[in-house]
C-alpha positions in Angstrom: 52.0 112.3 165.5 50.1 110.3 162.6 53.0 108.4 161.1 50.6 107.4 158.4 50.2 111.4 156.9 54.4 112.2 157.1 55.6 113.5 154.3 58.8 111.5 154.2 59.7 113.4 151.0 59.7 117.2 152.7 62.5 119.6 152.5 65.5 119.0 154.7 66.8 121.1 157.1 69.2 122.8 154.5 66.2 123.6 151.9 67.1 120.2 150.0 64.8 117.8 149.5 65.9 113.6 149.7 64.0 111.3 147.6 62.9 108.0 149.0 60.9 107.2 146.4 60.5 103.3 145.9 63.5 101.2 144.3 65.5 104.5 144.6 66.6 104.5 148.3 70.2 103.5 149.7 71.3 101.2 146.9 68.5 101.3 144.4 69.5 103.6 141.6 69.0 102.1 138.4 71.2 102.4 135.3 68.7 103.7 133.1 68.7 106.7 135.7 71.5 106.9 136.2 72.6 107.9 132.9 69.5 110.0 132.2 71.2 111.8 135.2 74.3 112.0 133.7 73.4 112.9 130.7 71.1 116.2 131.9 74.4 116.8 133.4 76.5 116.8 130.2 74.1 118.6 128.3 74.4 121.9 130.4 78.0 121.4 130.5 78.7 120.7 127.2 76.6 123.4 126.4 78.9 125.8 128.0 82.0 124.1 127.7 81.7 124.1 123.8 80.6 128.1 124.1 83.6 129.0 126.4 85.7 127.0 124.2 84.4 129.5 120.8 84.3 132.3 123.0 88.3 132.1 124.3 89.5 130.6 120.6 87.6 133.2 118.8 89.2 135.8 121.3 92.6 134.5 120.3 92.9 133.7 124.2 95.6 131.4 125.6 94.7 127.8 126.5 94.4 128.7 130.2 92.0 131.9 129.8 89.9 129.7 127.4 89.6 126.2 129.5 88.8 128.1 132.5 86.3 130.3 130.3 84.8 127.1 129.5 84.6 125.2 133.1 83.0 128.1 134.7 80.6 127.9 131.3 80.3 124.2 132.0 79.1 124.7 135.5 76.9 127.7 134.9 75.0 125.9 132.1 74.6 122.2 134.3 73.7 124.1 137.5 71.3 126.4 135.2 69.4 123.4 133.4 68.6 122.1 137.1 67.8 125.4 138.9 64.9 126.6 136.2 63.7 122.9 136.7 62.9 123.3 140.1 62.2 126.8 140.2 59.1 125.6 137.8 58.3 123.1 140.2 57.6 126.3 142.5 61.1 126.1 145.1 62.1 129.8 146.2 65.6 130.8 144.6 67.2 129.9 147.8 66.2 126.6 147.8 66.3 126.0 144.1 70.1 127.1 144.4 70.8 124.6 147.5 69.5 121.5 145.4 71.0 122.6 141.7 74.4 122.7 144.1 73.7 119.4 145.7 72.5 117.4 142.8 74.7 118.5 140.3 78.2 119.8 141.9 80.1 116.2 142.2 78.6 115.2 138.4 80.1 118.6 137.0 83.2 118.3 138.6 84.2 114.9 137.2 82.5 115.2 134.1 85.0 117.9 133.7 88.1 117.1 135.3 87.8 113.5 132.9 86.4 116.0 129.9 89.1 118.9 130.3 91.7 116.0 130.9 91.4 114.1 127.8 91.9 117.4 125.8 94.7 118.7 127.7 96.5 114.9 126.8 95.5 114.7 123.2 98.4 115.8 121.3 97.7 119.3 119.2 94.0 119.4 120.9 94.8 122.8 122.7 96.4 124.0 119.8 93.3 123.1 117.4 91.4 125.3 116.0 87.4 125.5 115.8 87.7 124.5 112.3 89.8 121.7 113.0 88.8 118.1 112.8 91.3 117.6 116.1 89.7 120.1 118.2 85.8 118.7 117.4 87.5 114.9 118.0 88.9 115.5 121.1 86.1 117.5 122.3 83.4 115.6 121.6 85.9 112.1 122.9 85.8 113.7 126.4 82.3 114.1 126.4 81.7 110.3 126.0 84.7 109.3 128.2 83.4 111.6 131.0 79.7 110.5 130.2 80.9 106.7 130.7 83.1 107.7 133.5 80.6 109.9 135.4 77.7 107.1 135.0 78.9 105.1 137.7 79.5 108.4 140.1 75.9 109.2 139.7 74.4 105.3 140.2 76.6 105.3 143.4 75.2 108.9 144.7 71.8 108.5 143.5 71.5 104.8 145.3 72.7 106.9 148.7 70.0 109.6 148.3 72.6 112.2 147.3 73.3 114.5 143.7 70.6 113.7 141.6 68.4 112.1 144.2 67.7 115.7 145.5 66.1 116.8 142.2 63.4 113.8 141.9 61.1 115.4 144.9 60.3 118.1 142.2 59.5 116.1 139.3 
């Protein structure tokens, strides 16, 4: 085999491709991308996070109805952003699902478990209503906590070839 024509970059066995692009292997994540990373993250969830959260208080919902409302929004919305993005880049839905699920599952997850946190310990932010000060406060708050928070968590996986990693083969 011609070692000099591998594609080092193709798709791995589970549809998903792993960057190696220069400076971004094992250990070589920068900031910079790192928080782009995290921050295409936190735009789909807060995206659907903030809908789910209108959608359940303007329902007259319970706390619990409206918080899970908005998680499953939250992941719907980050997967989403990622999936149209490398659909575009011409990956079959299959595939395109496989690497919106690796590179963004782990960001989601604590982006909302530090997001949803800091509401549910904010005194009077799950009572707050959308026209409250308190219930915009503690909202937006957890989005920059979990943004700080979920930098790191991205750096690290993105330096290993893992969440984010995955999407920069389509770009």
């Amino acid at each position: 085999m011609d070692h000099a024509t591998h594609d080092t970059s193709s798709q791995a066995h589970d549809g998903a491709a792993h960057w190696t692009g220069p400076g971004h292997a094992h250990g070589g994540a920068s900031w910079g991308m790192a928080a782009k990373a995290t921050l295409h993250c936190l735009t789909g969830c807060a995206i659907g996070e903030i809908l789910g959260m209108v959608i359940g208080t303007a329902l007259l919902w319970g706390n619990v109805q409206t918080m899970v409302l908005a998680i499953t929004l939250a992941f719907v919305f980050g997967y989403s952003f990622t999936l149209f993005a490398v659909r575009r880049a011409g990956l079959d839905f299959k595939s395109a699902v496989k690497v919106a699920l690796a590179a963004d599952t782990v960001s989601i997850a604590v982006m909302e478990l530090v997001d949803n946190g800091i509401i549910a310990l904010t005194p009077g932010a799950m009572d707050a209503h959308l026209s409250d000060a308190l219930f915009w406060t503690a909202l937006l708050g957890g989005f920059a906590v979990a943004f700080v928070i979920t930098t790191p968590v991205n750096k690290w996986m993105i330096g290993r070839g893992k969440g984010h990693a995955v999407v920069h083969a389509y770009h």
